[in-house]
C-alpha positions as CSV (number, residue, x, y, z in Angstrom):
1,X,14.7,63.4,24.1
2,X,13.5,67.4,24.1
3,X,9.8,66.0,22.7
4,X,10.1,64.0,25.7
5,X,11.1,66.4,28.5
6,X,8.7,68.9,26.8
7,X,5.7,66.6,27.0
8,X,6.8,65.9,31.0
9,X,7.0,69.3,31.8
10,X,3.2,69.8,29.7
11,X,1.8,67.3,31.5
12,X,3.1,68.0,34.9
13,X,2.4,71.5,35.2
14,X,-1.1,70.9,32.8
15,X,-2.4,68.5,35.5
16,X,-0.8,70.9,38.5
17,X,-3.1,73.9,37.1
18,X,-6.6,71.8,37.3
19,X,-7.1,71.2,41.1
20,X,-7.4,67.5,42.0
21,X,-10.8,66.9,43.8
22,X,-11.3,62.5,44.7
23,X,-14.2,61.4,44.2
24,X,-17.1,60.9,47.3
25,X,-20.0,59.0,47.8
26,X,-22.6,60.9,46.2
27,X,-25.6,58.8,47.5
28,X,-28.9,58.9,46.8
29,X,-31.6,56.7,49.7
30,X,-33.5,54.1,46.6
31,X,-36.7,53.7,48.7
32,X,-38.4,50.3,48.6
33,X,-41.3,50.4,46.8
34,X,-44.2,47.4,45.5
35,X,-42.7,46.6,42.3
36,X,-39.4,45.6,40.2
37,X,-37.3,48.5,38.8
38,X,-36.1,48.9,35.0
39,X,-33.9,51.2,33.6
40,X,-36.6,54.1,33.6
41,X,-36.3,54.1,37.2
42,X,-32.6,54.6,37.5
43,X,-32.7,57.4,34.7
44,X,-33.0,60.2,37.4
45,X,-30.5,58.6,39.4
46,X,-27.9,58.7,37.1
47,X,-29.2,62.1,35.5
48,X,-28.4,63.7,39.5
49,X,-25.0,62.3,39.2
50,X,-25.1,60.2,41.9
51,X,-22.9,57.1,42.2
52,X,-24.1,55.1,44.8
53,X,-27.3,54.1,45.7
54,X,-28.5,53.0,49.3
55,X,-30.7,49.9,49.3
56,X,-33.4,49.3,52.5
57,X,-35.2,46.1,52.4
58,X,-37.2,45.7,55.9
59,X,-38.1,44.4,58.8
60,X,-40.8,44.8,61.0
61,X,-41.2,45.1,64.7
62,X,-44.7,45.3,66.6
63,X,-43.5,47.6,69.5
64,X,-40.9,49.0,71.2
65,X,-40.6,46.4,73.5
66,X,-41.3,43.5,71.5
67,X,-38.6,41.1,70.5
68,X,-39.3,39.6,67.2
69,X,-38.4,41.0,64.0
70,X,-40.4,39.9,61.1
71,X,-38.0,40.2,57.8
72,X,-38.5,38.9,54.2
73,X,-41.9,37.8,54.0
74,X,-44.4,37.4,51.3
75,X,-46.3,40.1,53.2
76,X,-43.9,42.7,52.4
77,X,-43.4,45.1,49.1
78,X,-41.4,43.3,46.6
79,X,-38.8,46.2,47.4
80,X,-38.3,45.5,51.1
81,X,-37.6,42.0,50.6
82,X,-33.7,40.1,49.8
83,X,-35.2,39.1,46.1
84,X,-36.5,42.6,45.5
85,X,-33.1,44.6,47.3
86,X,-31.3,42.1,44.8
87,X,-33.5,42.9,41.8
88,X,-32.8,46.8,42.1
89,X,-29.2,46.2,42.6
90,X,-28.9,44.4,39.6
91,X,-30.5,47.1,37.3
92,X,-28.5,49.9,39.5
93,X,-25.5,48.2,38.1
94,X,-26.1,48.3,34.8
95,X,-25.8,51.9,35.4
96,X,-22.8,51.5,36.7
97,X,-24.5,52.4,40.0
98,X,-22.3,51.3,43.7
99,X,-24.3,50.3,46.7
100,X,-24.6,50.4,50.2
101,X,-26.9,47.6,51.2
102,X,-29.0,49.3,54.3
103,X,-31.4,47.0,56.1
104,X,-33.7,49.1,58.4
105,X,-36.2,48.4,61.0
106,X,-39.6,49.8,60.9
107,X,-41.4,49.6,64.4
108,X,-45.5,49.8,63.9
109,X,-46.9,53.3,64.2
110,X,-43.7,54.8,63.5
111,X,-42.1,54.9,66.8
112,X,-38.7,55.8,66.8
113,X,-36.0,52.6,66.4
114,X,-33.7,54.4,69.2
115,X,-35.9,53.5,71.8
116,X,-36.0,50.1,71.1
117,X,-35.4,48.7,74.7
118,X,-36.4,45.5,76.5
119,X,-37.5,44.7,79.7
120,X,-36.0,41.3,80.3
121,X,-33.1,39.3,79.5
122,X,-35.1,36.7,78.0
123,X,-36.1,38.8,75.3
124,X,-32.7,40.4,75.2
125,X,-31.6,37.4,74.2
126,X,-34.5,36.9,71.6
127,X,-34.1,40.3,70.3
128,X,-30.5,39.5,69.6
129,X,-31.3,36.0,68.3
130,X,-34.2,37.8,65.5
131,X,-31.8,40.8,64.9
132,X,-29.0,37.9,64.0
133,X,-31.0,36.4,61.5
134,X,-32.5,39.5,60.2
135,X,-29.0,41.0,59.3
136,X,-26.9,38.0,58.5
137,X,-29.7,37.3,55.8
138,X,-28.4,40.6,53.9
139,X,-25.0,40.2,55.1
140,X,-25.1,36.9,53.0
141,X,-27.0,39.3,49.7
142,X,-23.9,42.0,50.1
143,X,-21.3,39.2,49.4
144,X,-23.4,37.9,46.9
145,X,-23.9,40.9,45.0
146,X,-20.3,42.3,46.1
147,X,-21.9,45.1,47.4
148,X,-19.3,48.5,48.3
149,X,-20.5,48.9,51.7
150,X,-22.7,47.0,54.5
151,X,-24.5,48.7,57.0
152,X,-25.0,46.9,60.2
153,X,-27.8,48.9,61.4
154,X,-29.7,52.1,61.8
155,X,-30.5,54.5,64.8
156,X,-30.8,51.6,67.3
157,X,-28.8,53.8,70.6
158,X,-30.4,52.1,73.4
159,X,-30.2,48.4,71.8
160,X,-26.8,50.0,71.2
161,X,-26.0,50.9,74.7
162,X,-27.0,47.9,76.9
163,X,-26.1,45.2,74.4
164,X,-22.3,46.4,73.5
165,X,-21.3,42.7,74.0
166,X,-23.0,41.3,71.4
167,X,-23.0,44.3,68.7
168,X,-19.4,43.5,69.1
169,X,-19.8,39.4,68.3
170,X,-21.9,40.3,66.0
171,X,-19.5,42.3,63.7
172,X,-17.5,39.8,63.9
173,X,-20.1,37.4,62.8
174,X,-20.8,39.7,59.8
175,X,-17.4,39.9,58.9
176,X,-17.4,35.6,58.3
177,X,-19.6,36.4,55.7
178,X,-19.2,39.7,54.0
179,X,-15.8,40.9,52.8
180,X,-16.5,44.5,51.7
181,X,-16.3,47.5,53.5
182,X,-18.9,48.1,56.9
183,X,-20.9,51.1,58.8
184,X,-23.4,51.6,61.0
185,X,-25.9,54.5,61.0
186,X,-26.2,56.0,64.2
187,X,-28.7,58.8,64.7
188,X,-27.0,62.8,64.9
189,X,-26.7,62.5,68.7
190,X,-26.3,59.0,69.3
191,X,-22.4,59.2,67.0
192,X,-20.2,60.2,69.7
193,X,-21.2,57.4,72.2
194,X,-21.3,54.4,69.3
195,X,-18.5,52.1,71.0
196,X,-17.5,49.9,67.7
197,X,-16.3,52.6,64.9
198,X,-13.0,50.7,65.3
199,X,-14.3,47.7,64.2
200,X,-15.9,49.5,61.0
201,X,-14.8,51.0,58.3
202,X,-16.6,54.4,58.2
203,X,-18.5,56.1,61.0
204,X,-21.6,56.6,59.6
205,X,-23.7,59.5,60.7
206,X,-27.7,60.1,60.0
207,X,-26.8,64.1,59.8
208,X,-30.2,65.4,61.3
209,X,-28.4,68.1,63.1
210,X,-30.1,71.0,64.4
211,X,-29.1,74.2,62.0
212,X,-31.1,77.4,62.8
213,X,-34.1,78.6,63.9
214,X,-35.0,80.8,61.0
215,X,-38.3,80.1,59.2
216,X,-36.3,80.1,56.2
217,X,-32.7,79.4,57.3
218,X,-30.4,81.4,55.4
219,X,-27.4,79.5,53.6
220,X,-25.0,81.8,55.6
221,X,-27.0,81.2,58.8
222,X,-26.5,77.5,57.8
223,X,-23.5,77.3,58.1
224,X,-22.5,79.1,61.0
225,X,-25.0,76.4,62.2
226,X,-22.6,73.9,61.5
227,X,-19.5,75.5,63.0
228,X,-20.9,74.1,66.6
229,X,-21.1,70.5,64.8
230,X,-18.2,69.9,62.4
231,X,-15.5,70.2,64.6
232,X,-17.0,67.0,66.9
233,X,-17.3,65.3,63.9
234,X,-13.9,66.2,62.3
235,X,-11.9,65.2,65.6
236,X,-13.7,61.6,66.0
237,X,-12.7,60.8,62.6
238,X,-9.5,61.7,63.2
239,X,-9.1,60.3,66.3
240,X,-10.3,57.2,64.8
241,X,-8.8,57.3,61.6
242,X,-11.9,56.8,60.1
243,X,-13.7,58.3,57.2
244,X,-17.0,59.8,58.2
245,X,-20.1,59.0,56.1
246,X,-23.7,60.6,56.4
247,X,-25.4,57.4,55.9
248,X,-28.6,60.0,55.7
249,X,-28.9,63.5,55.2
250,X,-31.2,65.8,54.2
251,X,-34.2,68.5,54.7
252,X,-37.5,68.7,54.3
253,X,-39.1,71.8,51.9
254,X,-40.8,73.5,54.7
255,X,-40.4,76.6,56.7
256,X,-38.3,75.7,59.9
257,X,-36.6,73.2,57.9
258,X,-33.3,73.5,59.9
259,X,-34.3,73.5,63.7
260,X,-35.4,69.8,63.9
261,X,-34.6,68.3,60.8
262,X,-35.5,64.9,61.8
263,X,-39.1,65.4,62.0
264,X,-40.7,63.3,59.3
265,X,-44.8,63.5,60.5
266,X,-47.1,65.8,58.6
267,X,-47.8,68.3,61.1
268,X,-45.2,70.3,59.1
269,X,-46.6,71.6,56.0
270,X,-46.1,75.0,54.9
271,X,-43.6,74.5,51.7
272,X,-40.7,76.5,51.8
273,X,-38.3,75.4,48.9
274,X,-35.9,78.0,49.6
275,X,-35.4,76.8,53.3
276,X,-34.8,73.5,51.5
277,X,-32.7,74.3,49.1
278,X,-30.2,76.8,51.5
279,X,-29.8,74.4,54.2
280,X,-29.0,71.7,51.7
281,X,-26.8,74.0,49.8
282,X,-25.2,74.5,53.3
283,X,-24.2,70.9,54.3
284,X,-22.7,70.3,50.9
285,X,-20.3,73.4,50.7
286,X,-19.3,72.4,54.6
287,X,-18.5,69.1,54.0
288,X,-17.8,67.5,50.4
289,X,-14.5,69.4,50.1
290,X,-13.4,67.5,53.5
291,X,-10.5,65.0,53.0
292,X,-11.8,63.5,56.0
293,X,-15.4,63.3,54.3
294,X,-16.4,60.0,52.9
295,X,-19.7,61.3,51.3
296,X,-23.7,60.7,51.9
297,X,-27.0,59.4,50.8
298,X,-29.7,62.0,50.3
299,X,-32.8,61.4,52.0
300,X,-34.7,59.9,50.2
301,X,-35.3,59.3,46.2
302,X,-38.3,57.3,45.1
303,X,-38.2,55.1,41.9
304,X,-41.2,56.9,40.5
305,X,-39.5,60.2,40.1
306,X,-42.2,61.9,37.7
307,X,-44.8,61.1,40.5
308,X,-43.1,62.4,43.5
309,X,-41.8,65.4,45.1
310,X,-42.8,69.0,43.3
311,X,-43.3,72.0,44.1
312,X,-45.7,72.1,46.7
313,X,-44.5,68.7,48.5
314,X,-43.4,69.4,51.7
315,X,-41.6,66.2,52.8
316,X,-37.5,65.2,52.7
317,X,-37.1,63.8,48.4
318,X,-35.6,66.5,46.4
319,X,-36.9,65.0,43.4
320,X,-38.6,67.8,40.9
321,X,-38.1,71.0,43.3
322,X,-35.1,73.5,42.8
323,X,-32.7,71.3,45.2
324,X,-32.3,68.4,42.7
325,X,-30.1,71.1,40.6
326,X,-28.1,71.8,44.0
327,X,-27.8,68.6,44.4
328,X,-27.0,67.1,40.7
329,X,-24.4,70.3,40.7
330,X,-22.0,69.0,44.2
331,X,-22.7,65.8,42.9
332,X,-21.2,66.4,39.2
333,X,-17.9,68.2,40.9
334,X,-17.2,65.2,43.1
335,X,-18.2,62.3,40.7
């Protein structure tokens, strides 16, 4: 009987000395690309200590205004499609790799999905009708894969905002189909006004949020940048009850990296890897300790990971500069 109180009071006060920290989402954005994936390509995944992986197969809008949505086609990369979102899921798992399944929109020239707005209720009606089939067609892959988490869509605020009715019937569509756990990815200033978290299970958050205006933001500049944000975010999820996820995040390697982080064209090109790695550094240490903090998906990882990124790319991947260690470091603690 003292062996066995001795071994309680060992392994209770053992276990009270190492401080518990759960797990999170430590995501990394698998960008669609031309051809299959093996296990070469989910190396670098797993060697960053991620755990989930989002996957974005495609569809394809001509314009703003323009009502059809063109999705799994012969036209497309392999990668964009529902056989090539389920090939890469398949060899994520063997890695023991979760996923969110993250179908995306890409309207021609780049123009930005949140503006997606149409002029009549005819093509209202055959926007909603396209965007049905587009999503219910990788609703159908996520329960067939049992994937961790659905997302319903990504930065669509005005198609958001006039059509609440049917976002609504739609989730409920979705959920006939899919059993596992749902988000939506609304843009950093769109959140707040998204009128269906109930109906979800996280709040998902595209975390582009304005930081400092520093050529190369410092990491304590960073996050007294964040002091104006977090609270917003921490009270809707607690209003809610709802874990918040940052369905994106992440920072280009140039100067100025933290005053618009969501500006993705190539007028930006002055590499600053320090600005990269501080603001990133910054976002981590604000929020991964949260309780209230589902986790994120870094924007973005290619499968080719010796042929992207470096030292003197000046785009989002932190694949092959200094913020992959940041990165692979949070990630390790929370994994």
């Amino acid at each position: 009987m003292r062996i066995v109180v001795v071994f309680l009071v060992v392994l209770i006060f053992g276990c009270s000395a190492t401080p518990y920290k759960p797990s999170k989402i430590n995501g990394v954005s698998f960008v669609a690309a031309r051809d299959i994936v093996d296990s070469t390509h989910v190396e670098p995944v797993v060697k960053v200590n991620a755990n989930y992986a989002a996957i974005m197969p495609f569809g394809f809008i001509k314009n703003l205004e323009h009502p059809e949505i063109i999705h799994n086609t012969d036209r497309q990369w392999f990668g964009e499609t529902r056989a090539g979102a389920e090939q890469y899921i398949s060899e994520l798992r063997k890695a023991n790799i979760k996923v969110m399944i993250k179908p995306q929109i890409w309207v021609w020239k780049g123009e930005f999905t949140g503006e997606i707005m149409m002029t009549t209720e005819t093509d209202w009606k055959a926007l909603e009708d396209s965007y049905t089939s587009f999503i219910l067609e990788y609703a159908d892959l996520a329960e067939k894969v049992n994937a961790e988490i659905f997302c319903i869509g990504t930065e669509l605020e005005l198609f958001v905002k006039f059509r609440p009715t049917y976002w609504s019937q739609l989730i409920e569509k979705i959920k006939t189909i899919y059993k596992g756990k749902l988000t939506y990815a609304a843009n950093w200033n769109e959140f707040a006004k998204t009128p269906f978290w109930d109906k979800l299970d996280y709040i998902g958050i595209d975390a582009y949020f304005p930081l400092s205006d520093k050529k190369t933001p410092t990491y304590e500049g960073c996050l007294k940048g964040w002091k104006s944000h977090k609270p917003i975010i921490e009270k809707l999820s607690k209003q809610l009850d709802r874990p918040i996820l940052f369905t994106e995040y992440g920072y280009r390697s140039v100067d100025y990296s933290g005053r618009q982080p969501w500006v993705s064209d190539h007028t930006m090109r002055d590499v600053n890897l320090e600005a990269q790695v501080n603001t990133t550094k910054a976002l981590l240490d604000t929020f991964w300790h949260e309780d209230w903090f589902a986790g994120g998906f870094v924007w973005k990882w290619f499968i080719m990971h010796d042929e992207v990124g470096g030292h003197d790319n000046p785009m989002f991947t932190p694949q092959n500069k200094p913020v992959e260690a940041v990165l692979s470091k949070k990630y390790a603690e929370y994994n």
